[in-house]
GUTIMI-284817 format. One line per field, with one value per residue: residue number from 1; residue in three letters; x, y, z of N, C-alpha, C in turn. Coordinates in Angstrom, 3 decimals, decimal comma. Example, Ala and Ser with C-alpha at 12.3 -4.5 7.8 and 13.67 -1.06 7.14 Angstrom:
2
num c(1:2);
residu c(ALA:SER);
n.px c(13,190:12,850);
n.py c(-5,690:-2,250);
n.pz c(7,800:7,080);
ca.px c(12,300:13,670);
ca.py c(-4,500:-1,060);
ca.pz c(7,800:7,140);
c.px c(13,200:12,900);
c.py c(-3,300:0,030);
c.pz c(7,800:7,870);
end
This chain:
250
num c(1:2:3:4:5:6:7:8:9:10:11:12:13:14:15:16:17:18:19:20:21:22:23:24:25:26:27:28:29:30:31:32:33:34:35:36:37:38:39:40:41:42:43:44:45:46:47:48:49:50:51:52:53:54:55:56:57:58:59:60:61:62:63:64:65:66:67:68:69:70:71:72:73:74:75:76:77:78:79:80:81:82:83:84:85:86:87:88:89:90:91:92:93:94:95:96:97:98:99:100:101:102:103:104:105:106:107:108:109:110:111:112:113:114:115:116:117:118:119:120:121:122:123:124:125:126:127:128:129:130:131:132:133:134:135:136:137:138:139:140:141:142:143:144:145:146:147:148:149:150:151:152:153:154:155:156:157:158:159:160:161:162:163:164:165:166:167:168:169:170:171:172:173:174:175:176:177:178:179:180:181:182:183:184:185:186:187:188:189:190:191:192:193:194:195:196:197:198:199:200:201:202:203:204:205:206:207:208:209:210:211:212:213:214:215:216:217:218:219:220:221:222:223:224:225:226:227:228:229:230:231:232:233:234:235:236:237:238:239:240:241:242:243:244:245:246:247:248:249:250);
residu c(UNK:UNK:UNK:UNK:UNK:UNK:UNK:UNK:UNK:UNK:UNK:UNK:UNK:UNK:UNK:UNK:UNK:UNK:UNK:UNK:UNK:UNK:UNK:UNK:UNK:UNK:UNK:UNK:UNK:UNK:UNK:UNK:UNK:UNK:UNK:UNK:UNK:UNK:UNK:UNK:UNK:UNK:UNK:UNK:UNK:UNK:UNK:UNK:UNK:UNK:UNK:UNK:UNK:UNK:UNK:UNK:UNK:UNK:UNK:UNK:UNK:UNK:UNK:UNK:UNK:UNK:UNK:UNK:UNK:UNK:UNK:UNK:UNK:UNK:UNK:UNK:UNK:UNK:UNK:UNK:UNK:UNK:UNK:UNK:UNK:UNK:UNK:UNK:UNK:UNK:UNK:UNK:UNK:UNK:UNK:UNK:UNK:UNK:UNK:UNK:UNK:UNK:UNK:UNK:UNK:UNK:UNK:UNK:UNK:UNK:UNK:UNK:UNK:UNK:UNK:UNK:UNK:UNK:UNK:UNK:UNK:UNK:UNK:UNK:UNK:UNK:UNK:UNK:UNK:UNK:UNK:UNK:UNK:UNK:UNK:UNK:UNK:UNK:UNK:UNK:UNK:UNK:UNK:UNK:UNK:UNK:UNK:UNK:UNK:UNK:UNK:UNK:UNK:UNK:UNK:UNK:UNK:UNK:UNK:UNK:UNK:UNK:UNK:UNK:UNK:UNK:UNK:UNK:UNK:UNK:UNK:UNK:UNK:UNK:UNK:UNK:UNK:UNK:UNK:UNK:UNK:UNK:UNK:UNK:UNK:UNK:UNK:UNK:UNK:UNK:UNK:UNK:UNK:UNK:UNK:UNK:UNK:UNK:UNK:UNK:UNK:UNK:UNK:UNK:UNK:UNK:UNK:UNK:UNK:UNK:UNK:UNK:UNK:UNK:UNK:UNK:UNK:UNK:UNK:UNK:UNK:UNK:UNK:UNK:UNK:UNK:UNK:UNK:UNK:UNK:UNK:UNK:UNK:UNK:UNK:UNK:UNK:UNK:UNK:UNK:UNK:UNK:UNK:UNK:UNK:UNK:UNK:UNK:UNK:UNK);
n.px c(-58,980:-56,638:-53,433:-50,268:-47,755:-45,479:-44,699:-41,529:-41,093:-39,801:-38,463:-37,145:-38,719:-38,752:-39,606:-42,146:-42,751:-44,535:-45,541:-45,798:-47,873:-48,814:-50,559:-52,746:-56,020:-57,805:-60,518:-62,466:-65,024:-67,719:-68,813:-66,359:-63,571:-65,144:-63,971:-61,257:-59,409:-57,614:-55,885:-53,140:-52,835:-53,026:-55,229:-57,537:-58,732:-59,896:-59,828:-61,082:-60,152:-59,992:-60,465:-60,411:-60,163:-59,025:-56,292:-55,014:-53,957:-52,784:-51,839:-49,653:-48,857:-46,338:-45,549:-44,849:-41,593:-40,374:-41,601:-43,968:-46,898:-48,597:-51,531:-54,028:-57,185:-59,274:-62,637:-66,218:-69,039:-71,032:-69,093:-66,696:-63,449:-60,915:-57,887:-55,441:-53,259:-50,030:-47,398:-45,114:-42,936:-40,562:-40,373:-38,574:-36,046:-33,239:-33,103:-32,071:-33,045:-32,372:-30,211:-29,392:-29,342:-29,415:-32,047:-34,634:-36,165:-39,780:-42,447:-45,311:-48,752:-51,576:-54,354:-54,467:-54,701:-52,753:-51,019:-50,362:-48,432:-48,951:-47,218:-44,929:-42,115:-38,401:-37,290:-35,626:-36,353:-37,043:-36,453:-35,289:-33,845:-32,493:-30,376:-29,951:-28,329:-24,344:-23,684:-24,436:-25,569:-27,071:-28,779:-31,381:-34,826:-37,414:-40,577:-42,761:-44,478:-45,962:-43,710:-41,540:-38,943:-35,093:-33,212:-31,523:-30,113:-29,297:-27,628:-27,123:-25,593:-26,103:-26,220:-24,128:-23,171:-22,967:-22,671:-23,784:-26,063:-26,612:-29,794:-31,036:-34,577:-37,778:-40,824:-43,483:-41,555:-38,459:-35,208:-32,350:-29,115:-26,208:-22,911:-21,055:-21,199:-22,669:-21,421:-23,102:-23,789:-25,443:-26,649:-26,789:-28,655:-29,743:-29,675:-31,994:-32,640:-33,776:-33,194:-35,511:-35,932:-38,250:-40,480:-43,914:-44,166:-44,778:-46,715:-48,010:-49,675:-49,974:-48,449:-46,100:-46,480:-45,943:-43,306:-41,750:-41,141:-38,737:-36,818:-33,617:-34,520:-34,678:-37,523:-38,005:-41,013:-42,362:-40,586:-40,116:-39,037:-38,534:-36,521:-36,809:-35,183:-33,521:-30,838:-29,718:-32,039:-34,815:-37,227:-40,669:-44,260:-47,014:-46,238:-45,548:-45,175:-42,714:-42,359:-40,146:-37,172:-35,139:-32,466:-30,746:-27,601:-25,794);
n.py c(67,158:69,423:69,359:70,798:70,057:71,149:74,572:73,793:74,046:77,261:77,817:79,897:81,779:82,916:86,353:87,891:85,718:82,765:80,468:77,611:75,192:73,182:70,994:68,370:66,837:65,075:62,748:61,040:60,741:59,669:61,180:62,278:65,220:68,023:70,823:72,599:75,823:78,665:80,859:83,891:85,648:85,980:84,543:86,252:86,914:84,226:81,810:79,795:76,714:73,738:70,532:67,710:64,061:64,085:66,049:69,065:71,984:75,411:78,073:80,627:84,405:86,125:89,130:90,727:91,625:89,217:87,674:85,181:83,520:80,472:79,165:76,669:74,745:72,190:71,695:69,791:68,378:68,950:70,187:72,976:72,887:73,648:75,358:73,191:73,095:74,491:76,709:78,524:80,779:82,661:85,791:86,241:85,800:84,967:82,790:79,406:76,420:73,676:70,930:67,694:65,390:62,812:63,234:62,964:64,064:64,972:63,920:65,193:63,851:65,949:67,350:67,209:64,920:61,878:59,787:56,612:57,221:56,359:56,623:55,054:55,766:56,069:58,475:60,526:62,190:64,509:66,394:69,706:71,178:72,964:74,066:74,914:74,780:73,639:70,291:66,702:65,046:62,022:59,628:58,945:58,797:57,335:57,359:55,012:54,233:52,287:51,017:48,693:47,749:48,019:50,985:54,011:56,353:60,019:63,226:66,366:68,993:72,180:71,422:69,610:66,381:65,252:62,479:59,278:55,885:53,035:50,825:48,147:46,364:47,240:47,901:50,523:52,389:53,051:53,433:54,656:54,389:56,137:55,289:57,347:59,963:63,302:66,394:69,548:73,034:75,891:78,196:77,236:75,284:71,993:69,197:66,499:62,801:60,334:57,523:55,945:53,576:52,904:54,309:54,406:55,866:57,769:60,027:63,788:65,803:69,712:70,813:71,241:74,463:76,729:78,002:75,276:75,172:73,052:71,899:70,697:71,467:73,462:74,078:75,302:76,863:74,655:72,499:69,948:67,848:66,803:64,882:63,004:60,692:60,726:62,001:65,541:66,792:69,584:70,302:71,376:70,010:71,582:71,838:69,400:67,080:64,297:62,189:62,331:62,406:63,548:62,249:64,465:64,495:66,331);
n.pz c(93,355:92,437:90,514:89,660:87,137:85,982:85,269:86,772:90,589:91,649:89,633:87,154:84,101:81,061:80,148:78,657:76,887:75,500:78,069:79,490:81,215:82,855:84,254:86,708:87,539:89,666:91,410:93,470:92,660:90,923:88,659:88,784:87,855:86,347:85,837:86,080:87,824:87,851:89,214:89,211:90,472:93,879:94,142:94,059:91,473:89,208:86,849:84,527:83,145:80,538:81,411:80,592:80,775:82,686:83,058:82,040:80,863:80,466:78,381:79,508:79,843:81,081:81,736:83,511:85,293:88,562:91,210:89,926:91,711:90,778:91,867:91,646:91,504:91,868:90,351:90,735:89,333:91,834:93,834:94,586:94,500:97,335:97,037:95,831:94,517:94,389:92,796:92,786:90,653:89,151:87,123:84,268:85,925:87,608:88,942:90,242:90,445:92,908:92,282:93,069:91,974:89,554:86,638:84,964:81,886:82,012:79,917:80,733:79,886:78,451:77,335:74,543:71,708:71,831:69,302:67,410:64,561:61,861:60,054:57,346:56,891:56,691:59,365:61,553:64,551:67,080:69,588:70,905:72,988:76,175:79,131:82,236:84,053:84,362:82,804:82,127:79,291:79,967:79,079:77,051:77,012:75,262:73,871:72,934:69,169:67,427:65,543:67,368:66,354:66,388:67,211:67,023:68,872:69,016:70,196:69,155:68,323:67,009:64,996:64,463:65,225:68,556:69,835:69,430:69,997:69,189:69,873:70,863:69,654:71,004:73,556:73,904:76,311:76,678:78,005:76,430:77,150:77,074:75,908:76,792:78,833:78,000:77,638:78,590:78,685:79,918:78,020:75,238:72,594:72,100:70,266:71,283:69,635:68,173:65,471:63,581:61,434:60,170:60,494:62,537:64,517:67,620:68,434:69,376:68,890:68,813:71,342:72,301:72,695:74,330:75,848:77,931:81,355:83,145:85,895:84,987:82,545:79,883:77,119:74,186:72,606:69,734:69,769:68,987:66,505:63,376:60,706:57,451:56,880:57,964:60,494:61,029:62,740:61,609:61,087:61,543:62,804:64,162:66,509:67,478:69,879:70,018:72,334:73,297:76,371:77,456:79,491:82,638:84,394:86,937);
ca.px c(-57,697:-55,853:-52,154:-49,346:-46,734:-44,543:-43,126:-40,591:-40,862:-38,927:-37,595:-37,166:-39,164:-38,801:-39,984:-42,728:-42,771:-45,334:-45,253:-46,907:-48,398:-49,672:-51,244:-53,581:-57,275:-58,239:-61,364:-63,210:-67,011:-68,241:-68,609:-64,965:-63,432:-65,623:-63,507:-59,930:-59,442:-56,013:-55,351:-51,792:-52,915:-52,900:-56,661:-58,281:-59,398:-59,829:-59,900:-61,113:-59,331:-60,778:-59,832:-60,812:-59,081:-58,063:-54,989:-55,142:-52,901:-52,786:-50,787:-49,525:-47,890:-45,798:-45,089:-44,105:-40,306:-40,413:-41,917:-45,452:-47,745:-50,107:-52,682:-54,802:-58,295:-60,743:-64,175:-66,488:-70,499:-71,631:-68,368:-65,452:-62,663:-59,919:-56,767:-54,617:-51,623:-49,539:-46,571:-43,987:-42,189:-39,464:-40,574:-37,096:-34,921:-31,843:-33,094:-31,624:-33,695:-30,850:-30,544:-28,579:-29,656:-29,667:-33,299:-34,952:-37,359:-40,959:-43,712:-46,864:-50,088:-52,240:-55,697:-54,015:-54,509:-51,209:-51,452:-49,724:-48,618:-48,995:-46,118:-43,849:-40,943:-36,881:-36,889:-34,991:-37,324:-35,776:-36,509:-34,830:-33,469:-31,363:-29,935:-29,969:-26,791:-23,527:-24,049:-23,661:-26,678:-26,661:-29,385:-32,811:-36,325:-38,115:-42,222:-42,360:-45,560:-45,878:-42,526:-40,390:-37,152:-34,045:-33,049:-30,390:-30,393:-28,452:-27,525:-26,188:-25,362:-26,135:-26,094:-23,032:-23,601:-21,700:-22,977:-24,779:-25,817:-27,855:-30,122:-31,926:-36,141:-38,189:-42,263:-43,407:-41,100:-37,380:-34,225:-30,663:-28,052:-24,802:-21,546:-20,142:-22,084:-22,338:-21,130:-23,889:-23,663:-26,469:-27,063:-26,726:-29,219:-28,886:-31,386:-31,628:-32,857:-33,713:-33,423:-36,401:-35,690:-40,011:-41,786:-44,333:-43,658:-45,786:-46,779:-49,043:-49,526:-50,521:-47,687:-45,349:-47,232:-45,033:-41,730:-41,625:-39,553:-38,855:-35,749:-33,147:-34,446:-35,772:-37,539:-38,565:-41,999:-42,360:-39,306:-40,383:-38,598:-38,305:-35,849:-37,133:-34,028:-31,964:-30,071:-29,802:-33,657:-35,054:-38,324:-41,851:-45,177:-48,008:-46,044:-45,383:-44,281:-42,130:-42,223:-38,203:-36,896:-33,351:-31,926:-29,596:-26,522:-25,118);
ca.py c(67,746:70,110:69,690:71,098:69,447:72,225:74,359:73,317:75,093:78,688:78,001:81,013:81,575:83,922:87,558:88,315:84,769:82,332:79,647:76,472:75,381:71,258:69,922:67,438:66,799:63,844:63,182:60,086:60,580:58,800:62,142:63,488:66,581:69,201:72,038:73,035:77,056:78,692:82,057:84,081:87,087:84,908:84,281:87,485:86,497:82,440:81,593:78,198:75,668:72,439:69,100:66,697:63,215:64,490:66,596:70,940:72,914:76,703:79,601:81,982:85,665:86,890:90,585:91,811:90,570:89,118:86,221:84,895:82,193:79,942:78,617:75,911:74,040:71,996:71,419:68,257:68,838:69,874:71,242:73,801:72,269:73,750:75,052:72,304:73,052:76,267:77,222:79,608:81,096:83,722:85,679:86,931:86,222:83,524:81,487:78,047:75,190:72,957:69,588:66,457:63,784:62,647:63,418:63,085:65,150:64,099:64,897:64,663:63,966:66,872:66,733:66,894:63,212:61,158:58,703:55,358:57,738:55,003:56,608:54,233:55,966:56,197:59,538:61,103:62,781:65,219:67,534:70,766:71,460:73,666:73,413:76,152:74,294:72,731:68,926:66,037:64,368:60,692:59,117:59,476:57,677:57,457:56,518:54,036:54,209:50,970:50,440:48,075:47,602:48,707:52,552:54,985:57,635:60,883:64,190:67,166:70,193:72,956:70,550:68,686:65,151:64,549:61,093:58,417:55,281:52,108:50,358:46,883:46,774:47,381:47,958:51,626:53,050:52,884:54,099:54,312:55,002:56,744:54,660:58,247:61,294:64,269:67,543:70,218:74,263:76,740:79,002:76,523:74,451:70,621:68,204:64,941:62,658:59,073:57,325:54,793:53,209:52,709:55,150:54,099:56,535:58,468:61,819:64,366:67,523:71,118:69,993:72,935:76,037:77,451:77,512:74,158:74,908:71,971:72,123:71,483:71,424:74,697:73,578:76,080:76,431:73,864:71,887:68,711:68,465:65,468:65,027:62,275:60,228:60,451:63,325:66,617:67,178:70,601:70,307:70,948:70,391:71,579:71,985:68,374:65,900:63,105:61,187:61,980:62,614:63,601:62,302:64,979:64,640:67,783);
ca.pz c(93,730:91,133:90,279:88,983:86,725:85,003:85,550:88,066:91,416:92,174:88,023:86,164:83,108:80,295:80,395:77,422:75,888:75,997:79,086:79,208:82,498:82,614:85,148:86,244:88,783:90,220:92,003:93,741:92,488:89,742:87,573:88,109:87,066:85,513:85,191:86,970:87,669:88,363:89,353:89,141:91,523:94,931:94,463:93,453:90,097:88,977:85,190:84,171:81,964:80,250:82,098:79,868:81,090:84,280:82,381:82,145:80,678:80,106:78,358:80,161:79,040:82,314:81,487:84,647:86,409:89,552:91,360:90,684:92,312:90,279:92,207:91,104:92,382:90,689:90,344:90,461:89,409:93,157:94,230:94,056:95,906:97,572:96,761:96,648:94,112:94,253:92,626:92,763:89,398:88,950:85,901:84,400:86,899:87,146:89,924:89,470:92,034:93,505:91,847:93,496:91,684:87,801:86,292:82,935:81,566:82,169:79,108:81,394:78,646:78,545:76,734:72,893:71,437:71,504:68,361:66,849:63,770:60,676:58,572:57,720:56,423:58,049:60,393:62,438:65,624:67,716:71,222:71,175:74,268:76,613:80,383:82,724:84,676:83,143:83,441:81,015:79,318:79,940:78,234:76,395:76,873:74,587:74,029:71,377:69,058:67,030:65,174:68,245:66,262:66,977:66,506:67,279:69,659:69,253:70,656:68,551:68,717:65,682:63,550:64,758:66,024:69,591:70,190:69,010:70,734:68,729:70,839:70,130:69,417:72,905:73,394:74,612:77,022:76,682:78,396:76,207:77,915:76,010:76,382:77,141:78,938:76,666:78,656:77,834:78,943:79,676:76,263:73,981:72,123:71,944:69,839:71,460:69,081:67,775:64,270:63,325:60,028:59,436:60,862:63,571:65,931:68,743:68,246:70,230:68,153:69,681:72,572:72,668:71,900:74,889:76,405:79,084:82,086:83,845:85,872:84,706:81,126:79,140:76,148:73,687:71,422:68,657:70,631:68,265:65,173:62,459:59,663:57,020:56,008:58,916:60,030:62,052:62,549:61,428:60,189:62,733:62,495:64,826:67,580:67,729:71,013:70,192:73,503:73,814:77,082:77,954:81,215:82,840:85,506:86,893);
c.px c(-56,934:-54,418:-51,498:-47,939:-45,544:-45,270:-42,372:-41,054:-40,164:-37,903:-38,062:-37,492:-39,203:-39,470:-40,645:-42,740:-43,476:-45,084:-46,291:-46,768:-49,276:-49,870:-52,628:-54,555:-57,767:-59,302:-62,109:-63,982:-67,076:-68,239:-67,501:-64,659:-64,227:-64,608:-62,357:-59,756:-58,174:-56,025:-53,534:-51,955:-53,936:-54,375:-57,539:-59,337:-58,841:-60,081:-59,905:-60,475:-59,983:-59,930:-60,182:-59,455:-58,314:-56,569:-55,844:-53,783:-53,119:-51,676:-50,799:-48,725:-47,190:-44,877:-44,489:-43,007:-40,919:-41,103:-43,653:-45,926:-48,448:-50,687:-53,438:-55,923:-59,345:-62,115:-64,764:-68,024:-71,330:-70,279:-67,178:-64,544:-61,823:-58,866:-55,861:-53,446:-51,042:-47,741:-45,611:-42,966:-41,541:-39,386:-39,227:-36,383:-34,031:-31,485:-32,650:-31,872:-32,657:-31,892:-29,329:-28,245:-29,327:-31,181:-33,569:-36,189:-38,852:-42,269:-44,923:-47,974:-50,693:-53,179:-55,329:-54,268:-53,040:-51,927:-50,145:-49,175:-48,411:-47,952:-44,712:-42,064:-39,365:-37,544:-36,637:-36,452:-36,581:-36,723:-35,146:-35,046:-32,327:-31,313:-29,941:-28,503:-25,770:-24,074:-23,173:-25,429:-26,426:-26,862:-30,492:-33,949:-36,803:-39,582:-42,548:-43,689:-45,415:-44,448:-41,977:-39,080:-36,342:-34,001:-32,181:-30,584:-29,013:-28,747:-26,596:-26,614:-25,229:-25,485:-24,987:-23,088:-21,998:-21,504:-24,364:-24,463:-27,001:-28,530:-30,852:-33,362:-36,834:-39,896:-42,326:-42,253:-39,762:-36,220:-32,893:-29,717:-26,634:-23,773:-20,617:-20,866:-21,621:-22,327:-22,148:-23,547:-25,096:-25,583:-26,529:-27,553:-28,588:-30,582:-31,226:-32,348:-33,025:-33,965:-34,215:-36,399:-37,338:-40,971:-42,182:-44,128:-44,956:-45,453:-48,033:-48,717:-50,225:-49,912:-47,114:-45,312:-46,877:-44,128:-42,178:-40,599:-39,763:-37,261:-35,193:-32,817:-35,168:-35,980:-38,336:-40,220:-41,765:-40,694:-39,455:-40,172:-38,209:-37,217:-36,292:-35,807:-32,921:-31,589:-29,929:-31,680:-34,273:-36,705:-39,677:-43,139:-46,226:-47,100:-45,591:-44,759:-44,033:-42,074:-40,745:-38,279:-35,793:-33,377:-30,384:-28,620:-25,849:-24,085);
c.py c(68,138:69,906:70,211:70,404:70,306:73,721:74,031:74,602:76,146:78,470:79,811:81,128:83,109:85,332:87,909:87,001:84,076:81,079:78,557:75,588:73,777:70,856:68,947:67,146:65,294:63,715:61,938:59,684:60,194:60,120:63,175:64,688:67,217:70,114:72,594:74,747:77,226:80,629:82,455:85,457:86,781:84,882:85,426:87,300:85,194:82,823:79,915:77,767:73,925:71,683:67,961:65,386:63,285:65,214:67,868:71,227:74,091:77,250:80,801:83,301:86,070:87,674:91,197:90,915:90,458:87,428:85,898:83,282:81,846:79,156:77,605:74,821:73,842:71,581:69,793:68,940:68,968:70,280:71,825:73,219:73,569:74,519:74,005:72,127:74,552:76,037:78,154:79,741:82,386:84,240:86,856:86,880:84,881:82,671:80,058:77,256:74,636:71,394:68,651:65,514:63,240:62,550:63,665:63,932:64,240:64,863:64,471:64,859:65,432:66,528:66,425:65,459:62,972:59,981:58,173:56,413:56,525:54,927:55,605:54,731:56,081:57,837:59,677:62,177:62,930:65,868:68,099:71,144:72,396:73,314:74,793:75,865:73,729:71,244:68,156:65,538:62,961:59,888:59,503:58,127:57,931:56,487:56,020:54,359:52,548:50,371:50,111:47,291:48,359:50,238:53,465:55,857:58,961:62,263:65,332:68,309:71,303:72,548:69,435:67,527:64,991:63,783:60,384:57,232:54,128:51,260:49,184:47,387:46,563:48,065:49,591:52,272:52,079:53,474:53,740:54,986:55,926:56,231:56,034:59,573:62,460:65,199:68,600:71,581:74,881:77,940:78,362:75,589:73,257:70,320:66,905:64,119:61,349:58,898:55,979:55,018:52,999:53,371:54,636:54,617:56,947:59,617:62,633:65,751:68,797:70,873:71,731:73,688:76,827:76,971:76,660:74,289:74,217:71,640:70,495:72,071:72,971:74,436:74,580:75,872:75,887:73,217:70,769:69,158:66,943:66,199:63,564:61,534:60,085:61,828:64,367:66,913:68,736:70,845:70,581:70,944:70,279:71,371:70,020:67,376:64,852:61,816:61,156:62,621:62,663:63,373:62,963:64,662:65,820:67,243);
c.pz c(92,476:91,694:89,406:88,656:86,556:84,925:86,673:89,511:91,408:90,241:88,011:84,682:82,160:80,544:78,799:76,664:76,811:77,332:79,282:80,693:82,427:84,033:85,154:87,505:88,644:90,976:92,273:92,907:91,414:88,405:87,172:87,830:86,295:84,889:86,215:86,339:88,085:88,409:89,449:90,153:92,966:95,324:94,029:92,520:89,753:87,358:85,018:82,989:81,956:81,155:81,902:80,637:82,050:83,873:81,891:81,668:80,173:79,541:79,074:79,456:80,300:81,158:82,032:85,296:87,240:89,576:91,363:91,171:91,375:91,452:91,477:91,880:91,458:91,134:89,807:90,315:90,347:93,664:93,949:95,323:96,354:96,907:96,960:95,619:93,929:93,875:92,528:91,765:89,536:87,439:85,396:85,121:86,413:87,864:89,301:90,583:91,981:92,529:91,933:92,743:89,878:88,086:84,778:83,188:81,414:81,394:79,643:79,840:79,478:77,283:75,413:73,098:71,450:70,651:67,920:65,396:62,572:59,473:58,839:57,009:57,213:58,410:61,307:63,560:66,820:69,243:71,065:72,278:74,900:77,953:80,898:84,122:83,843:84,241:82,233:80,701:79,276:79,226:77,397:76,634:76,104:74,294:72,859:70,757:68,317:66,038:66,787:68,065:66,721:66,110:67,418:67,765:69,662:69,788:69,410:68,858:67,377:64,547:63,456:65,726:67,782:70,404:69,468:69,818:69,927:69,839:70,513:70,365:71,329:72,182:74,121:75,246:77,157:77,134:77,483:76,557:77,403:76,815:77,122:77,561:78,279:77,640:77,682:79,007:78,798:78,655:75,442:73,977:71,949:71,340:70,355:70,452:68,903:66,549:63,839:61,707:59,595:60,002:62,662:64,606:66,742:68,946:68,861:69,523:68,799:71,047:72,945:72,129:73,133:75,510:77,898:80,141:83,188:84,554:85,756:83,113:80,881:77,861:75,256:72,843:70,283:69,092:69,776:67,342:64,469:61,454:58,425:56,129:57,205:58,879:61,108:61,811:62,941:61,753:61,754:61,733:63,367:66,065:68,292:68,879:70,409:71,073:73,229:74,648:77,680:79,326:81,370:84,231:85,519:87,346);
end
């Protein structure tokens, strides 16, 4: 069974820029996933994509406005399944899916390695982000790699910090909350961010090699950004994932 993670349902995704497409196949039989296919022209023509680890992801180019379908159905070494994930995208337009609830942003793995990175120096490690509603951002998760001291989580804004929040040491997977929700606007960039005084972080390189739209986040290419010392974080390399995850309230 093929799925689709990202992008969000009926979102709206750029016009001429690249688009990054993650999902993931699952499958009883002892030999699993072979090979997950996905069409964008409601079945016509299929195009395969690796599925190493039960996790797929493709680039896409949408050229033409309007609304397309992905399709997606995978394969096991005697058979072609099914359709069984379909999406619906708005390419250029200014659809905006309804959203009730508070929601964080969710970096599904995809085949890239995620590694313990061994450097031990202070940096700052960021996600470049935007909103396609006004809201507030609340908190940040973040995916620990082997440093579990304490470390600082911030939000700024072109370069201008407009919260910080320290948090005590924690194992993998962490939520900090901000004593004060940060009010954020669609067309403007925000970096959310955390500051680990020794390194040890968790990094997945060749991540965002296209724009992520996940409502109600839009996260551009090379969205992972370090600063070594602390700081507003500039710097990329390889397209880099952090394991940060902004949680938004509209």
């Amino acid at each position: 069974m093929a799925m689709i993670f990202s992008p969000t349902a009926e979102a709206s995704v750029p016009l001429n820029e690249p688009l990054l497409v993650i999902g993931g196949a699952v499958n009883g039989e002892a030999g699993g996933i072979t090979e997950v296919d996905f069409s964008t022209d409601n079945g016509t023509n299929w195009t395969p994509v690796d599925a190493r680890n039960e996790r797929w992801s493709v680039l896409l180019f949408p050229s033409v406005p309007g609304p397309v379908t992905i399709l997606a159905r995978a394969h096991t070494a005697s058979t072609t399944g099914p359709v069984t994930a379909s999406r619906t995208i708005h390419v250029g337009g200014t659809t905006v899916p309804a959203l009730a609830h508070e929601t964080s942003l969710f970096l599904h793995d995809t085949y890239s390695p995620t590694v313990n990175d061994p450097d031990e120096q202070a940096v700052e490690l960021g996600l470049r982000t935007a909103v396609d509603r006004p809201g507030s951002i609340t908190a940040v998760i973040i995916k620990r790699g082997n440093y579990t001291g304490p470390v600082t989580a911030r939000v700024w804004s072109n370069g201008t910090l407009l919260a910080e929040q320290e948090a005590p040491g924690a194992a993998y997977g962490q939520r900090i909350t901000f004593s004060t929700p940060v009010p954020v606007v669609p067309g403007t960039e925000y970096v959310v961010s955390y500051f680990t005084p020794s390194g040890g972080y968790r990094a997945t390189e060749h991540y965002f090699v296209g724009n992520l739209v996940q409502t109600p986040f839009k996260i551009p290419v090379n969205a992972g950004v370090y600063r070594y010392g602390g700081g507003f974080p500039t710097d990329s390399w390889y397209a880099s994932n952090y394991g940060i995850e902004p949680v938004f309230r509209p």
